[in-house]
PDB file of N, CA, C and O in Angstrom:
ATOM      1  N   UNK A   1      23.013 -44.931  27.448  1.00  0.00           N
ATOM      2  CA  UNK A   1      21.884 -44.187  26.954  1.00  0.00           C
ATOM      3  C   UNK A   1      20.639 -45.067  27.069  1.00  0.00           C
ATOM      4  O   UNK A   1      20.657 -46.223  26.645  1.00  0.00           O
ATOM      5  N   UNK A   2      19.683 -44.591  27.572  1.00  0.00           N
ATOM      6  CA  UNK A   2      18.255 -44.916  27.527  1.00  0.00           C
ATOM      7  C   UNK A   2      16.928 -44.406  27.050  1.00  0.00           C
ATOM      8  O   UNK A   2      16.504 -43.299  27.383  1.00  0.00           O
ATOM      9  N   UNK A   3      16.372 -45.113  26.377  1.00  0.00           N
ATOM     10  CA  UNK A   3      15.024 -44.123  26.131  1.00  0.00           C
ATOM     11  C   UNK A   3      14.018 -45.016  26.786  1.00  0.00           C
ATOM     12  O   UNK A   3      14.207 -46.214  26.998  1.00  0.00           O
ATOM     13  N   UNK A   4      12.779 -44.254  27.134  1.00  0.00           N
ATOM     14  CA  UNK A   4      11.684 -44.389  27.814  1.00  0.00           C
ATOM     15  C   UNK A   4      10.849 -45.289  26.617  1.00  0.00           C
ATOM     16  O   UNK A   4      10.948 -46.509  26.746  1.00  0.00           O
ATOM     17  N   UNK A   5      10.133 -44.850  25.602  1.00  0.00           N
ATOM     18  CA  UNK A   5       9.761 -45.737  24.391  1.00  0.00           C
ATOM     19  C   UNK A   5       9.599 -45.960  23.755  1.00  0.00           C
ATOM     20  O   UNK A   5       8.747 -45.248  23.224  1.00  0.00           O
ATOM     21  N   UNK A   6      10.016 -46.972  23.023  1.00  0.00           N
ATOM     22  CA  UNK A   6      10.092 -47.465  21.397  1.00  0.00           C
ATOM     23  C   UNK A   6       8.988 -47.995  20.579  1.00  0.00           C
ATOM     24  O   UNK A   6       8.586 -49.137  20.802  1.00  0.00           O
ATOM     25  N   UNK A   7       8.286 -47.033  19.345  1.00  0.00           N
ATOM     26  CA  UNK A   7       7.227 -46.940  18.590  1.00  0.00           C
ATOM     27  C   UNK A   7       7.422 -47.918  17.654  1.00  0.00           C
ATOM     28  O   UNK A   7       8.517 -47.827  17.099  1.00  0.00           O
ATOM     29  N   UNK A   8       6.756 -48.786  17.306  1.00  0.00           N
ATOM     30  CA  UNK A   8       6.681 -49.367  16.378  1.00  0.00           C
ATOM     31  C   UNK A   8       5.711 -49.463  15.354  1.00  0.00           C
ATOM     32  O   UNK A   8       4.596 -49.577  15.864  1.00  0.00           O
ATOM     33  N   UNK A   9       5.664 -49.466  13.659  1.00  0.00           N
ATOM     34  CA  UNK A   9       4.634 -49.242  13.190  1.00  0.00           C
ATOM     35  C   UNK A   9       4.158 -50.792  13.025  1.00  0.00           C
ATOM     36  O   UNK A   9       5.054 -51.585  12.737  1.00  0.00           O
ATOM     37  N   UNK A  10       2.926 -51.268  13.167  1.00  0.00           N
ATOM     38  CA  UNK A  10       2.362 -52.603  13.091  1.00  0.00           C
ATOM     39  C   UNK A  10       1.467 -52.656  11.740  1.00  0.00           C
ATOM     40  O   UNK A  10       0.659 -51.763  11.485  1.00  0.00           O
ATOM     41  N   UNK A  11       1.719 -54.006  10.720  1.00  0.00           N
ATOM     42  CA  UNK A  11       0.685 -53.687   9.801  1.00  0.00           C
ATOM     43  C   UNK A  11      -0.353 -54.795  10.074  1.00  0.00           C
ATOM     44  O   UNK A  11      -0.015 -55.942  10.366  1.00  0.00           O
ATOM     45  N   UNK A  12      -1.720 -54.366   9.957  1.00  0.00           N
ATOM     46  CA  UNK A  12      -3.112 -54.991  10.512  1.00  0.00           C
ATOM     47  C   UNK A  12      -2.840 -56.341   9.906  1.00  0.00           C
ATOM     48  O   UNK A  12      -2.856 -57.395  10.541  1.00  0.00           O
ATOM     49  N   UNK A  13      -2.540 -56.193   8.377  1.00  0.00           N
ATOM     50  CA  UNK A  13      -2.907 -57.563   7.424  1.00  0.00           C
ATOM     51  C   UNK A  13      -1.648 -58.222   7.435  1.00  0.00           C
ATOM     52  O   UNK A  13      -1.497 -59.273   6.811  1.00  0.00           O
ATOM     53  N   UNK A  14      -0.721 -57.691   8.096  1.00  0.00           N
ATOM     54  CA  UNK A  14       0.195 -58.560   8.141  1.00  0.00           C
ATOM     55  C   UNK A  14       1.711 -58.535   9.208  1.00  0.00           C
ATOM     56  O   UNK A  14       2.851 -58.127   8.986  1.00  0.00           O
ATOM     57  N   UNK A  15       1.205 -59.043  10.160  1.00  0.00           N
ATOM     58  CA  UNK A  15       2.229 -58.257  11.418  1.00  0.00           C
ATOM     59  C   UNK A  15       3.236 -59.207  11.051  1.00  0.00           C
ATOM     60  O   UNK A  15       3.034 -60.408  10.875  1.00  0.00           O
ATOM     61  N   UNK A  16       4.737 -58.388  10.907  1.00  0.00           N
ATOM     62  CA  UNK A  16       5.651 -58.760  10.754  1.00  0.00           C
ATOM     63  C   UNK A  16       6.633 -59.400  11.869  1.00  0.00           C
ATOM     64  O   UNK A  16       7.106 -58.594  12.671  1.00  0.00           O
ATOM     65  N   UNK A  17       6.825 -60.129  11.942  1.00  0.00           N
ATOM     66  CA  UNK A  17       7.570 -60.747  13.466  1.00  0.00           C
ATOM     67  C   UNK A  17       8.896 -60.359  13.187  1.00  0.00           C
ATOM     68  O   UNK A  17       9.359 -59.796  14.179  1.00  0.00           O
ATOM     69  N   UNK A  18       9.810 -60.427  12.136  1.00  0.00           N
ATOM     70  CA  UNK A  18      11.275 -59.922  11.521  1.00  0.00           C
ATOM     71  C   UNK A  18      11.289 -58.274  12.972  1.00  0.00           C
ATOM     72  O   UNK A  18      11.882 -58.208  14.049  1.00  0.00           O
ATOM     73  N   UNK A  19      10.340 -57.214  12.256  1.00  0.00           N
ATOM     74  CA  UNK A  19      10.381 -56.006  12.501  1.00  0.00           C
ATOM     75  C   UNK A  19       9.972 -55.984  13.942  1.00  0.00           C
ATOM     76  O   UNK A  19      10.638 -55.359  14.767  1.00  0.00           O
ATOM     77  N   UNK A  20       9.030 -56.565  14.223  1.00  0.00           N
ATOM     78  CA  UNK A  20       8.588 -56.378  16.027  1.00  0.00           C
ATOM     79  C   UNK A  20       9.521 -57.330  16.688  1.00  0.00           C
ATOM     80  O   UNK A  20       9.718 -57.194  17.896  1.00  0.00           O
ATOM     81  N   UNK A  21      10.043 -58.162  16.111  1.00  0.00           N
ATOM     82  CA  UNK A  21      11.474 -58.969  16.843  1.00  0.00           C
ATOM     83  C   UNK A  21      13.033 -57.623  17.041  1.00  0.00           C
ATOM     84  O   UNK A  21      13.448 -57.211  18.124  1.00  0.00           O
ATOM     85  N   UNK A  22      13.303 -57.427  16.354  1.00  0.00           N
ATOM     86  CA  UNK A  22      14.104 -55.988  16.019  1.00  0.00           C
ATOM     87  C   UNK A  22      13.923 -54.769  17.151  1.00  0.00           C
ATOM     88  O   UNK A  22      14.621 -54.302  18.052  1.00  0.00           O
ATOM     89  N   UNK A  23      12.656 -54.530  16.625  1.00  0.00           N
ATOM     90  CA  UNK A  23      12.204 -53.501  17.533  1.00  0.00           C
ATOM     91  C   UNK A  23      12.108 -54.073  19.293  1.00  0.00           C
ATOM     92  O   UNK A  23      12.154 -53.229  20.188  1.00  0.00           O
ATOM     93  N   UNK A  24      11.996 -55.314  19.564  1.00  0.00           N
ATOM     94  CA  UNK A  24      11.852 -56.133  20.777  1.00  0.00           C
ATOM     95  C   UNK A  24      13.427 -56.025  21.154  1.00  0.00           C
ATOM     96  O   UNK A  24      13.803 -56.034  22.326  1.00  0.00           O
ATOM     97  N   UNK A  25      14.324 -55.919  20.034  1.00  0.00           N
ATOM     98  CA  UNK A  25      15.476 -56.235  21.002  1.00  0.00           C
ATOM     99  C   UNK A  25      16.265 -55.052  21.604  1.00  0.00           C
ATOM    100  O   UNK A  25      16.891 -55.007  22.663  1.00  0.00           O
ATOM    101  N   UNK A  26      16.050 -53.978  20.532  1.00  0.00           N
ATOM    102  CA  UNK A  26      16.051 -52.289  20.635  1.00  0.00           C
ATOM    103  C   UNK A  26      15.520 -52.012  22.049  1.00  0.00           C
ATOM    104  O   UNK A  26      16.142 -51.446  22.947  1.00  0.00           O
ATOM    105  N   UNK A  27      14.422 -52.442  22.098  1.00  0.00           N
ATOM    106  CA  UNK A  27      13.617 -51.666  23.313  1.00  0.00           C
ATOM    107  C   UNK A  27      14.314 -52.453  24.596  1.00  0.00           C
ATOM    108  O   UNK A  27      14.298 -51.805  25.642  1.00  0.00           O
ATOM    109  N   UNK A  28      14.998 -53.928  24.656  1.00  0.00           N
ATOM    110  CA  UNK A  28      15.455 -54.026  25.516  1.00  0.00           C
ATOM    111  C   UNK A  28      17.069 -53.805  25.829  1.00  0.00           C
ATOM    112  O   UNK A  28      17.615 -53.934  26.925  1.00  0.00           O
ATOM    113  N   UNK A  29      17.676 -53.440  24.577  1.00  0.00           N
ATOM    114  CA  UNK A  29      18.974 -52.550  24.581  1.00  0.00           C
ATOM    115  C   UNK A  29      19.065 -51.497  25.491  1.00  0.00           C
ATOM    116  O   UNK A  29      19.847 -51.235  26.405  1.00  0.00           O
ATOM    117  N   UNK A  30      17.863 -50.837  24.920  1.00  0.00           N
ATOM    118  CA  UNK A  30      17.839 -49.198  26.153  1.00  0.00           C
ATOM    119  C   UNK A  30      16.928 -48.940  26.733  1.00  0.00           C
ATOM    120  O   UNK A  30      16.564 -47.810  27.061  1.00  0.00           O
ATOM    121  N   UNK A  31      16.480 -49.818  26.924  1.00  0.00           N
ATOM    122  CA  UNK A  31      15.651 -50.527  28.657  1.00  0.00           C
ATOM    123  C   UNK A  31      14.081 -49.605  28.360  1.00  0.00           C
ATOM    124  O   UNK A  31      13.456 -49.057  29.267  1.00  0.00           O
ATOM    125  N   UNK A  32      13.781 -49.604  27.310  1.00  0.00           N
ATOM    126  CA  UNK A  32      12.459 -48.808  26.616  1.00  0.00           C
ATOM    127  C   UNK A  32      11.251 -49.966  26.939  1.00  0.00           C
ATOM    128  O   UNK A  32      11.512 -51.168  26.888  1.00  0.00           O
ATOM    129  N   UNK A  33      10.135 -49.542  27.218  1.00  0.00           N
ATOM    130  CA  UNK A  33       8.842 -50.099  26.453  1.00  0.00           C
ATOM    131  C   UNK A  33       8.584 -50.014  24.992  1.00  0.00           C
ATOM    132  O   UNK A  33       8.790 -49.050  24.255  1.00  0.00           O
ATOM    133  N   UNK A  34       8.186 -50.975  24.748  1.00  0.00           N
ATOM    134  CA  UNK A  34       8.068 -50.838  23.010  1.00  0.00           C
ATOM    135  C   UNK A  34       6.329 -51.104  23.003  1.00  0.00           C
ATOM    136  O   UNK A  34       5.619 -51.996  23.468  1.00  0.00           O
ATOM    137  N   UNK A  35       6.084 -49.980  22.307  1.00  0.00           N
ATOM    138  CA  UNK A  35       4.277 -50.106  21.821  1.00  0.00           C
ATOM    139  C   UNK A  35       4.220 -50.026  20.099  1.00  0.00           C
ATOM    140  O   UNK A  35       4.723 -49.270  19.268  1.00  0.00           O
ATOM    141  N   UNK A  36       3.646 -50.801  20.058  1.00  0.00           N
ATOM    142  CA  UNK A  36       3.229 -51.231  18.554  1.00  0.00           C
ATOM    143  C   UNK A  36       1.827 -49.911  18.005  1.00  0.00           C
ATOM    144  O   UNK A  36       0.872 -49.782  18.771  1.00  0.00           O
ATOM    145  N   UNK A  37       1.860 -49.249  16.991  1.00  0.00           N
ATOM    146  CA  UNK A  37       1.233 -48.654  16.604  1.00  0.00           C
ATOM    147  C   UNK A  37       0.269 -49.446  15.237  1.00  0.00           C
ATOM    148  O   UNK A  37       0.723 -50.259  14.431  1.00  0.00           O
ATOM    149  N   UNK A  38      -0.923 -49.000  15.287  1.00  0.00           N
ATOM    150  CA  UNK A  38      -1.361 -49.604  14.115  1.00  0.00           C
ATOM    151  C   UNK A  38      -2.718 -48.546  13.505  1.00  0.00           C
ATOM    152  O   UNK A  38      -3.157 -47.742  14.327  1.00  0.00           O
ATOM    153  N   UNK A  39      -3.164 -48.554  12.521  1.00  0.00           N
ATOM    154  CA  UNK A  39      -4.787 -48.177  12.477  1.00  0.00           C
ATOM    155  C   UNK A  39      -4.909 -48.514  10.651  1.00  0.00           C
ATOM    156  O   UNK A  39      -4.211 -48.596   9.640  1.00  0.00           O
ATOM    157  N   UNK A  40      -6.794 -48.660  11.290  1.00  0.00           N
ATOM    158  CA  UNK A  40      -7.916 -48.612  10.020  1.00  0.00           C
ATOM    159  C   UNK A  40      -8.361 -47.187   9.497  1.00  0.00           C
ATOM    160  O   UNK A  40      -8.184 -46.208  10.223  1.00  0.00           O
ATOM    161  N   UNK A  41      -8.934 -47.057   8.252  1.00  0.00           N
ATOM    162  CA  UNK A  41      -9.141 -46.136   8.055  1.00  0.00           C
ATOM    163  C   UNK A  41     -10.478 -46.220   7.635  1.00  0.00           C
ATOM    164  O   UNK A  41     -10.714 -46.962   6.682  1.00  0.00           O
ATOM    165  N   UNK A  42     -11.543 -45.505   8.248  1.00  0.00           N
ATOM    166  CA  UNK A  42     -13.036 -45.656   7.769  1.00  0.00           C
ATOM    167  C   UNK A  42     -13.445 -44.834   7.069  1.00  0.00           C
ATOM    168  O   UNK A  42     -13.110 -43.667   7.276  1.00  0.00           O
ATOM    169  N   UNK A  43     -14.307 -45.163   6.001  1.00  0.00           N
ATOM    170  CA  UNK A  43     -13.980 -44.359   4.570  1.00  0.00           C
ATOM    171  C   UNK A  43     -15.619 -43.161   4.847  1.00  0.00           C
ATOM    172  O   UNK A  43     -16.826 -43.402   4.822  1.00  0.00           O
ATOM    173  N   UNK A  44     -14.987 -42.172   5.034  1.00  0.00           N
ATOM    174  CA  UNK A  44     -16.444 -41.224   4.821  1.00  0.00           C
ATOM    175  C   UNK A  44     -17.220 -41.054   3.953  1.00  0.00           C
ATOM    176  O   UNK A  44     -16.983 -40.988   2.747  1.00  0.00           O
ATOM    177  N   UNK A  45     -18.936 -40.909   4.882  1.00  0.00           N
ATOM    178  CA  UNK A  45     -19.974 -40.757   3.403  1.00  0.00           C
ATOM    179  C   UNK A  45     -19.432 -39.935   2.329  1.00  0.00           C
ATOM    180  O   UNK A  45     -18.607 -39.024   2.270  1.00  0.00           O
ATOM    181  N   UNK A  46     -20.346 -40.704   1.300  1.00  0.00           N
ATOM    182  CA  UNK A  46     -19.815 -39.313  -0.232  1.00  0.00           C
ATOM    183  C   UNK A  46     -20.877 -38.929  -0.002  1.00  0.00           C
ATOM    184  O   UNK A  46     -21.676 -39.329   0.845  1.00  0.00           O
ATOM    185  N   UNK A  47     -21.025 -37.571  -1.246  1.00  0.00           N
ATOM    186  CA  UNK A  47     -22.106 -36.768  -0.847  1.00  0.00           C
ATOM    187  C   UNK A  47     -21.961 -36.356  -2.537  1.00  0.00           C
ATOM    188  O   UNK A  47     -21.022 -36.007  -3.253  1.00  0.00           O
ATOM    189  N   UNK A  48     -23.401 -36.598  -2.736  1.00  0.00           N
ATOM    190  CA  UNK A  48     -23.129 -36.521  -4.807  1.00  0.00           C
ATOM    191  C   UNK A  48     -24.697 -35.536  -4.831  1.00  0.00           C
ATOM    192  O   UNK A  48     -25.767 -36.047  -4.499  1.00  0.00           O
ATOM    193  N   UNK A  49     -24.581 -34.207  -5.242  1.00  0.00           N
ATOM    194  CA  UNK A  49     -26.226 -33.449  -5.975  1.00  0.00           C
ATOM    195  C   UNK A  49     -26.680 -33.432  -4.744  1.00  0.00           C
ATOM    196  O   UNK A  49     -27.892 -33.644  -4.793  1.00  0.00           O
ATOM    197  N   UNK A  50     -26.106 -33.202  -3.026  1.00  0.00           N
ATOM    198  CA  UNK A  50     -26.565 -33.213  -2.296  1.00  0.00           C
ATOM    199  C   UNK A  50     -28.001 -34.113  -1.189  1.00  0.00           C
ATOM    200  O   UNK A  50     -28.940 -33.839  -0.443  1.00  0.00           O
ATOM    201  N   UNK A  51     -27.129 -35.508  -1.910  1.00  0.00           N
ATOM    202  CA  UNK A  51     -27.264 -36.919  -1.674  1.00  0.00           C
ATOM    203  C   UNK A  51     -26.683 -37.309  -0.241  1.00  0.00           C
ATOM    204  O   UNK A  51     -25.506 -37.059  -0.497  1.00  0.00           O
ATOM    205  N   UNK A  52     -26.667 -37.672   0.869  1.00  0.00           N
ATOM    206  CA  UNK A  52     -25.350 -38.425   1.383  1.00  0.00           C
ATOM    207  C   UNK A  52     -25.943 -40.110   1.355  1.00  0.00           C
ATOM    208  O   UNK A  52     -26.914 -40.825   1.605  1.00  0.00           O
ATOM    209  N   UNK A  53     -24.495 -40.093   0.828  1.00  0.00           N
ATOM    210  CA  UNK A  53     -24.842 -41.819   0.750  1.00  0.00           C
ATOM    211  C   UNK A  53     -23.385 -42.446   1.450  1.00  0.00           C
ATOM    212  O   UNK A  53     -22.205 -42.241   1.164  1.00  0.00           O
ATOM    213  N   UNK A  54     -23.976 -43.225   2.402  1.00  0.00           N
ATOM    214  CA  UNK A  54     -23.438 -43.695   3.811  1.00  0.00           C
ATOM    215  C   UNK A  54     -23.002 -45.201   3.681  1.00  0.00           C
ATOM    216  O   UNK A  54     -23.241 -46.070   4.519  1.00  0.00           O
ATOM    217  N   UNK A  55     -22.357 -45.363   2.554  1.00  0.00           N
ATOM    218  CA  UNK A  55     -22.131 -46.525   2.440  1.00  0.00           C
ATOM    219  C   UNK A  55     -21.138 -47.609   3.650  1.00  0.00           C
ATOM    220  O   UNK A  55     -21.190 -48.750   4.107  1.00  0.00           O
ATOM    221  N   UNK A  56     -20.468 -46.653   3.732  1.00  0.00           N
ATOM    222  CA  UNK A  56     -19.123 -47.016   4.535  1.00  0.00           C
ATOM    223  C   UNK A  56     -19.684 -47.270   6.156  1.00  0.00           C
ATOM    224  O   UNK A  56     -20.824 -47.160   6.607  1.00  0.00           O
ATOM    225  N   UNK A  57     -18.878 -47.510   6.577  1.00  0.00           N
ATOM    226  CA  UNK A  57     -18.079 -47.261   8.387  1.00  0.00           C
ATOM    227  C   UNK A  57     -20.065 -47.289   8.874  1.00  0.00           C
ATOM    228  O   UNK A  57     -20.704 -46.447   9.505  1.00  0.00           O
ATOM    229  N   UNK A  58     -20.495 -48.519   8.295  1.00  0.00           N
ATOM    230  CA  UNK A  58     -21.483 -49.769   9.129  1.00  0.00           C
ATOM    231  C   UNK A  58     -21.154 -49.576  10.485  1.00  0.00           C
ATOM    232  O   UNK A  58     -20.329 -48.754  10.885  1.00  0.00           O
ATOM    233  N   UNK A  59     -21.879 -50.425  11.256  1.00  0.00           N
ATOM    234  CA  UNK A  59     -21.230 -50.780  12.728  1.00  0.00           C
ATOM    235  C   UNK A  59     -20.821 -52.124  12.579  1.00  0.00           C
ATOM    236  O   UNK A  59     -20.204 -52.592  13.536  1.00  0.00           O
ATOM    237  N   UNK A  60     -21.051 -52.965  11.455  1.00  0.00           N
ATOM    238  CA  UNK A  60     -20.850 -54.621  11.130  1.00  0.00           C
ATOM    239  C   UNK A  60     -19.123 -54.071  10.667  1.00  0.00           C
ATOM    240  O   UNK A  60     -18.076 -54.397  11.227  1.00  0.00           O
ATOM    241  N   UNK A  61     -19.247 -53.454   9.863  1.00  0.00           N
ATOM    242  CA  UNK A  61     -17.593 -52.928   9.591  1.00  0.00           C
ATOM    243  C   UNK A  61     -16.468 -52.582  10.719  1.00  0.00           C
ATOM    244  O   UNK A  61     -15.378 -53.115  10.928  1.00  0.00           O
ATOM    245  N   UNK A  62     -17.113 -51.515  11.361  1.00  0.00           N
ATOM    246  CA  UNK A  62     -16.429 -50.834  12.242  1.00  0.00           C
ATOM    247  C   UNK A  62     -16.032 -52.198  13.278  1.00  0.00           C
ATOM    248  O   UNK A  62     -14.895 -52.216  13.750  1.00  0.00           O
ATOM    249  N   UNK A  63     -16.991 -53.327  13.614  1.00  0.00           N
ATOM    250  CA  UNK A  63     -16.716 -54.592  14.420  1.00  0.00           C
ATOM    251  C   UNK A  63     -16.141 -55.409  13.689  1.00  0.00           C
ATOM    252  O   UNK A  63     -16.107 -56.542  14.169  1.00  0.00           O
ATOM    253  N   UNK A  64     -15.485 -55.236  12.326  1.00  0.00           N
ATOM    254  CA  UNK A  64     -14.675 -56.104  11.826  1.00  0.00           C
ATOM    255  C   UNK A  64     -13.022 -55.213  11.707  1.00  0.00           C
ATOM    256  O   UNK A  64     -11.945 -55.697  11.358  1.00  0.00           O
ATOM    257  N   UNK A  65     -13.243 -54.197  12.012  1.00  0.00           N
ATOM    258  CA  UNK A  65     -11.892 -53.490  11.802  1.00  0.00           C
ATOM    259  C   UNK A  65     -11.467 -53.564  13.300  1.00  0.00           C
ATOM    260  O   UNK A  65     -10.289 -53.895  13.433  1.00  0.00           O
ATOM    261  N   UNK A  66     -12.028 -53.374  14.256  1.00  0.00           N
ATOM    262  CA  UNK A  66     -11.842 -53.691  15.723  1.00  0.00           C
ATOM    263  C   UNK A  66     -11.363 -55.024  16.090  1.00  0.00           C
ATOM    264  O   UNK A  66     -10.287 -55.090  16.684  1.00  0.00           O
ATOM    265  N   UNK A  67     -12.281 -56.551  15.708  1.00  0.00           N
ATOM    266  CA  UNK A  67     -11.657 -57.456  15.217  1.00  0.00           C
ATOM    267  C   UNK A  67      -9.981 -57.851  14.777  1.00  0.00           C
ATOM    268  O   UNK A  67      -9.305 -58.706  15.350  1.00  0.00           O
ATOM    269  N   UNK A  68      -9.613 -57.154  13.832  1.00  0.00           N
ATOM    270  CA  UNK A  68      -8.433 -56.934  12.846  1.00  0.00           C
ATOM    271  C   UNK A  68      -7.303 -56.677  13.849  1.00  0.00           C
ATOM    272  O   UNK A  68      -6.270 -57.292  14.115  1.00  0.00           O
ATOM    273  N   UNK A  69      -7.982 -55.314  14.410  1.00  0.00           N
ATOM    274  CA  UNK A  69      -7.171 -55.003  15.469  1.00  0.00           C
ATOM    275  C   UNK A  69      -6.849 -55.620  16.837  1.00  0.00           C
ATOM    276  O   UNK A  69      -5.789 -55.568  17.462  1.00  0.00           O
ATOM    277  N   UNK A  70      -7.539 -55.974  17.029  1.00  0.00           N
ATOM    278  CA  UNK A  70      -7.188 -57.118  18.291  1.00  0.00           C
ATOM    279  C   UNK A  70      -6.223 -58.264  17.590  1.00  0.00           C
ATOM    280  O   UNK A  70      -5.022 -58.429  17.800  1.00  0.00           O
ATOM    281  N   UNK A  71      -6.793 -58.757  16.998  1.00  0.00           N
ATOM    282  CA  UNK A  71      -5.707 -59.721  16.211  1.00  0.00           C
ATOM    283  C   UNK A  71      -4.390 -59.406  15.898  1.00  0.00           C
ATOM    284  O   UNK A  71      -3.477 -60.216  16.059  1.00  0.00           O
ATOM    285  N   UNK A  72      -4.146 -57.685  15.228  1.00  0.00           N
ATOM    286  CA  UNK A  72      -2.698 -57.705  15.193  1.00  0.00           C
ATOM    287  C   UNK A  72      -2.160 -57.220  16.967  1.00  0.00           C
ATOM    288  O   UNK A  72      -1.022 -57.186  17.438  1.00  0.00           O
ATOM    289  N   UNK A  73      -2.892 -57.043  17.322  1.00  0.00           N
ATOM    290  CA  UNK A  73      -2.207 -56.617  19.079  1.00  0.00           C
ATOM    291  C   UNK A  73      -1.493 -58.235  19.520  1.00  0.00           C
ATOM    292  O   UNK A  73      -0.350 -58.564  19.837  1.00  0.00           O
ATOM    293  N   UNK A  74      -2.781 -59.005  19.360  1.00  0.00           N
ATOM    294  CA  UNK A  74      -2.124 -60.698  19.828  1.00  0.00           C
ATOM    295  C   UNK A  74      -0.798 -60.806  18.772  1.00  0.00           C
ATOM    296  O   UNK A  74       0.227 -60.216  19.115  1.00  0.00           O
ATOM    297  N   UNK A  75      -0.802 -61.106  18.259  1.00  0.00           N
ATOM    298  CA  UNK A  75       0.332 -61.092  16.840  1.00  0.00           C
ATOM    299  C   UNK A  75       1.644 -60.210  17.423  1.00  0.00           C
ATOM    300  O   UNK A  75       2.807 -60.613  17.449  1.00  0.00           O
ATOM    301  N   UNK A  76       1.239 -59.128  17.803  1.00  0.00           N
ATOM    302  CA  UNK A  76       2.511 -58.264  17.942  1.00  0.00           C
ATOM    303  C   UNK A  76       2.917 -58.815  19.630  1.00  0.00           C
ATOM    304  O   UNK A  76       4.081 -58.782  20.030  1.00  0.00           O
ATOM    305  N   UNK A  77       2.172 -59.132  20.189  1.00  0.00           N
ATOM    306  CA  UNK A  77       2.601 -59.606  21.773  1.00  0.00           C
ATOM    307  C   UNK A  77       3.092 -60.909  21.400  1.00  0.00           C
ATOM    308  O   UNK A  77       3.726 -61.478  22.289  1.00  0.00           O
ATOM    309  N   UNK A  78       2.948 -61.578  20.216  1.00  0.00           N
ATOM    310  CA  UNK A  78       3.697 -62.934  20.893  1.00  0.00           C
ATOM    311  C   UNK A  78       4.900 -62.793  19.756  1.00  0.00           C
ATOM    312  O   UNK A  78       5.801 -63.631  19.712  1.00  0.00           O
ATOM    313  N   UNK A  79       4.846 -61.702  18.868  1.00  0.00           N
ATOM    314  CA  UNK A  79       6.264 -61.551  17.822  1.00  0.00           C
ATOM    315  C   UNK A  79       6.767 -61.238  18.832  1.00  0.00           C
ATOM    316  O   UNK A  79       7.423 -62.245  19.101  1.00  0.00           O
ATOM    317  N   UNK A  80       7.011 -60.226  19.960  1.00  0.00           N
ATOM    318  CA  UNK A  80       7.384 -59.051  20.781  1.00  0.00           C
ATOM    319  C   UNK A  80       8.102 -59.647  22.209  1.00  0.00           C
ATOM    320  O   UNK A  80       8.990 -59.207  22.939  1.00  0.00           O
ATOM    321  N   UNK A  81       7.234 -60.914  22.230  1.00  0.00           N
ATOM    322  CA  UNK A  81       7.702 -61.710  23.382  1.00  0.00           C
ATOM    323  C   UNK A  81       7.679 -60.924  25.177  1.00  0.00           C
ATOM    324  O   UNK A  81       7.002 -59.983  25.590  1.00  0.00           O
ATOM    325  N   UNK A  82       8.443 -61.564  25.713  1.00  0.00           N
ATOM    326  CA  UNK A  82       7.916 -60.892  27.202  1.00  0.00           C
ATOM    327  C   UNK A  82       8.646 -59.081  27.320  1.00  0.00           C
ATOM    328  O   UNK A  82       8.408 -58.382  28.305  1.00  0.00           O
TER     329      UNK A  82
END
């Protein structure tokens, strides 16, 4: 039996090498690609007495959650190995 590919969930703040090691050996059991899944969540304006106040999801933010994410991609490629 083979599958085509194996999902993995990745966490940003803390990529687990245990679980993407696991999932690394799975995917080469049944000859799968394994892709690591991950995401941020950017918090939408509130809107108070017909106010919007835009506190959130900056572009200084949004380039630090992008950041985050690159970082757990490196993280999961070298838990994940070749």
């Amino acid at each position: 039996m083979s599958y085509a590919t194996l999902m993995v969930y990745v966490n940003v703040d803390r990529v687990s090498k245990a679980i993407v090691g696991v999932a690394a050996e799975l995917a080469d059991k049944f000859s799968a690609k394994l892709i690591g899944l991950s995401a941020l969540a950017i918090v939408p304006p509130v809107v108070a007495e017909g106010v919007v106040i835009a506190d959130h999801g900056s572009e200084f933010e949004i380039a630090q959650m992008k950041t985050m994410l690159v970082e757990a991609r490196d993280k999961f490629r070298a838990a994940a190995g070749a």
